[in-house]
C-alpha positions in Angstrom: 46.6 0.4 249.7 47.7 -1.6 247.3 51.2 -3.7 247.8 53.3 -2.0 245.4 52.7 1.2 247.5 54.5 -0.9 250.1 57.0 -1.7 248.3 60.4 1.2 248.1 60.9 2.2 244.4 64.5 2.9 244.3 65.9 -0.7 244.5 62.6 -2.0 245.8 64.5 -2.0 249.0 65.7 -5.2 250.6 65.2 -8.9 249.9 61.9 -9.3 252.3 60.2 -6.6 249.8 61.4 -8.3 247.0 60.0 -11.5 248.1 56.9 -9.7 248.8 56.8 -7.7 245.5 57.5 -11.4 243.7 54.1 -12.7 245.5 52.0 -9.8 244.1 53.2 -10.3 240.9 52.2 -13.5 240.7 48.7 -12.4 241.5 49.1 -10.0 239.2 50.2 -6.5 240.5 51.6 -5.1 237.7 53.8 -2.1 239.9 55.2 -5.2 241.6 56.5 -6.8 238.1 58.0 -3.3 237.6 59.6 -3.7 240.5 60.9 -7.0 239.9 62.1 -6.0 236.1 63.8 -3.5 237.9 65.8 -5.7 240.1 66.5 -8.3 237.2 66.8 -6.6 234.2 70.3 -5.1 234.8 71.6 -8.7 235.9 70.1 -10.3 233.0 71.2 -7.7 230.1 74.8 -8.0 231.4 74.4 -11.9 231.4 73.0 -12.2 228.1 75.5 -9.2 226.3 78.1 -11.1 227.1 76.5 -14.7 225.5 75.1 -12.2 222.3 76.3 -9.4 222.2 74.4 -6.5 220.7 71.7 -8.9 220.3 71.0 -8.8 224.3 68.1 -6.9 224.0 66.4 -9.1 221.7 67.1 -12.3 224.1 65.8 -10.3 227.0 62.8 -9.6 225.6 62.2 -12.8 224.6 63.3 -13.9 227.9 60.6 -11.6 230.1 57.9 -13.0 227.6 58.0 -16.4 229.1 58.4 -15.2 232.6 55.5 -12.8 232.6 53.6 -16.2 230.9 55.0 -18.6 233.3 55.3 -16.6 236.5 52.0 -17.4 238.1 53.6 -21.3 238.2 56.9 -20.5 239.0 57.6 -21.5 243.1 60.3 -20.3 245.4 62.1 -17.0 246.5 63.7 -13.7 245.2 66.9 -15.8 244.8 65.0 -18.7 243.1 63.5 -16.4 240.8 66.7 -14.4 239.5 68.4 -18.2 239.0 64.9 -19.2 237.2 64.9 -15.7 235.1 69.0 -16.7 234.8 68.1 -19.9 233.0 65.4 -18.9 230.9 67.3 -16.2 229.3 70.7 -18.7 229.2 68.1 -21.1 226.9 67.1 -17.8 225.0 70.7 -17.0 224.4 71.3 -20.7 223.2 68.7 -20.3 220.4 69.4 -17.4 219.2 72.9 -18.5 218.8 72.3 -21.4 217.2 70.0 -19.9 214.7 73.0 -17.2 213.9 75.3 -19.8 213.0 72.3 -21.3 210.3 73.1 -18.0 209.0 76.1 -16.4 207.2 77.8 -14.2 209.9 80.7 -11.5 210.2 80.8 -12.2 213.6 82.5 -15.6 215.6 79.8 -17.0 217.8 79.7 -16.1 221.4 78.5 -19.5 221.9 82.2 -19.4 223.9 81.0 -18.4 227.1 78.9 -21.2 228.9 79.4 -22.4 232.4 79.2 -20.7 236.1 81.0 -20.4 239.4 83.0 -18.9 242.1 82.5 -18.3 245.3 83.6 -14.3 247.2 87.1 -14.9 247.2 89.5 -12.2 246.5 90.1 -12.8 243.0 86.3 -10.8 242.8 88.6 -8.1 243.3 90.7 -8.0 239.7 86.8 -6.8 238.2 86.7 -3.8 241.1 89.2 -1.4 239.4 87.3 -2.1 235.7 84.4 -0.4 234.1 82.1 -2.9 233.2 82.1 -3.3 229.3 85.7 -3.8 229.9 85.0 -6.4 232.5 82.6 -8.3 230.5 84.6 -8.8 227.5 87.7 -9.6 229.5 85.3 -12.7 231.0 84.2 -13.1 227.6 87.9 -14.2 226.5 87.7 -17.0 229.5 87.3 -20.6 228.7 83.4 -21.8 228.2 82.8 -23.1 231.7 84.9 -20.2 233.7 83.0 -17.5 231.8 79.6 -18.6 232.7 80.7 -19.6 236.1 81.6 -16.4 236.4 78.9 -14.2 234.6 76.4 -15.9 236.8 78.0 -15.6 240.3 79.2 -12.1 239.6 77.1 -10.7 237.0 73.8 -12.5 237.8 74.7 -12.9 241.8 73.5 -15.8 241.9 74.8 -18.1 244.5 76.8 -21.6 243.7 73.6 -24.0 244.3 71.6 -21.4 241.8 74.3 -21.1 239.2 74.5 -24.9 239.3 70.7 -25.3 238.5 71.0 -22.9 235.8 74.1 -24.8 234.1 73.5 -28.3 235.4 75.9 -28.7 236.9 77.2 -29.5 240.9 77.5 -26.6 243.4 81.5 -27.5 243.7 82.2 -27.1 240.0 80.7 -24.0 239.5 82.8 -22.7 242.5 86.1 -24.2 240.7 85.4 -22.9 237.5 84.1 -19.2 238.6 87.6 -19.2 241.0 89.7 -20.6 238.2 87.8 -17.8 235.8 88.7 -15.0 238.7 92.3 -15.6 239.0 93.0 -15.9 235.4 91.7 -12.5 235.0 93.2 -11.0 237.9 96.1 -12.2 236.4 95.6 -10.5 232.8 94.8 -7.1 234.4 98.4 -7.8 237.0 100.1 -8.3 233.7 98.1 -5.6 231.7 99.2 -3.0 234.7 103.0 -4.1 234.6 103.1 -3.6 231.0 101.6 -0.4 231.0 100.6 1.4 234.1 97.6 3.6 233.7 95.7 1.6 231.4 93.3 0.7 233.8 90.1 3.1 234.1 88.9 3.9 237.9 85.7 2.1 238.8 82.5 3.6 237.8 78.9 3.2 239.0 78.2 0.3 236.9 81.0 -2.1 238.0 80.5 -5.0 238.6 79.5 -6.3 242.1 81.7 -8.9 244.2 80.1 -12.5 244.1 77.6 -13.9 246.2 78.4 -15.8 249.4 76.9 -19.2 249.2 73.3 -20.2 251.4 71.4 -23.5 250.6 67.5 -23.1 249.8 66.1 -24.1 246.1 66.0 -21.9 243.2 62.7 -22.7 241.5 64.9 -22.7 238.1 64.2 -26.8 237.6 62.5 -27.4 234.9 63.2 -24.3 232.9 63.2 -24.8 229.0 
């Protein structure tokens, strides 16, 4: 029986199989790096839309090319591996970016969003009633450092020591600038509801998930280029 046989499908169950599925795949069980994909692949198309835009795709792809080269050397866990995959498609993202603006463009860069943070306070809340297009281009309008904070602790779930590794920078300033990013947009959609009531669509499937409470361990994400 091979491991992937092992290993539930639908969500590739919990973390343990996750872990286990990220073993095989780095001695190359190629059902297991399905099932990995299919863990990541949501987190990191949400990241990397809101750093792009409609040129997510593109980054991701680019992205998965250097993990599936540079997965056999790669060292930790599940949660080192999603920060790891986090930083290699953040670098992605920063190319492609920076070869857009070499280029004439109708579009402002999205070079705006860059920093992570915030720890499961209830300001996670303000993204619960908002479908997630809506969400991301509300954290989208955020300063630099708040957007990223928050795109990787909410969008990514990554935890603050991760999110730190991926934006070098300390565990406590991701936290303040994910919590600063939180509030500021649960105050938008407070004063979006008071001006017009209504205007806020009910949650759908795809909405975005609180953030991640904090545990120590590494990421596996040093290094990353």
């Amino acid at each position: 029986m091979t491991h992937v046989t092992r290993v539930r499908q639908e969500g590739a169950g919990g973390e343990d199989d996750l872990d286990r599925a990220l073993r095989a795949a780095q001695q190359g069980d190629e059902g297991s790096f399905r099932v990995l994909y299919r863990d990541v692949q949501p987190r990191l198309i949400r990241f990397a839309g809101a750093l792009v835009g409609a040129d997510a795709e593109d980054v991701t792809s680019e992205a998965w090319l250097q993990i599936a080269r540079d997965l056999p050397a790669f060292r930790g866990d599940i949660d080192g591996f999603r920060g790891w995959t986090a930083t290699i498609t953040r670098h992605r993202a920063l190319d492609h970016l920076r070869r857009r603006s070499r280029r004439p463009a109708a579009d402002a860069p999205a070079e705006e969003l860059l920093t992570l943070a915030a720890p499961a306070d209830t300001e996670a809340l303000a993204l619960d009633g908002i479908a997630t297009e809506d969400a991301l281009r509300l954290i989208a309008g955020l300063p630099r450092d708040q957007a990223e904070a928050v795109l990787l602790r909410v969008v990514v779930g990554l935890d603050a020591k991760s999110a730190g590794k991926v934006l070098g920078k300390r565990p406590g300033a991701v936290r303040t600038a994910a919590h600063r990013g939180l509030r500021r947009l649960s105050e938008r959609l407070a004063g979006s509801a008071g001006a017009v009531s209504g205007t806020v669509p009910a949650p759908q499937a795809g909405s975005l998930p609180a953030a991640r409470s904090d545990k120590s361990g590494g990421t596996g994400a040093e290094g990353v280029r």
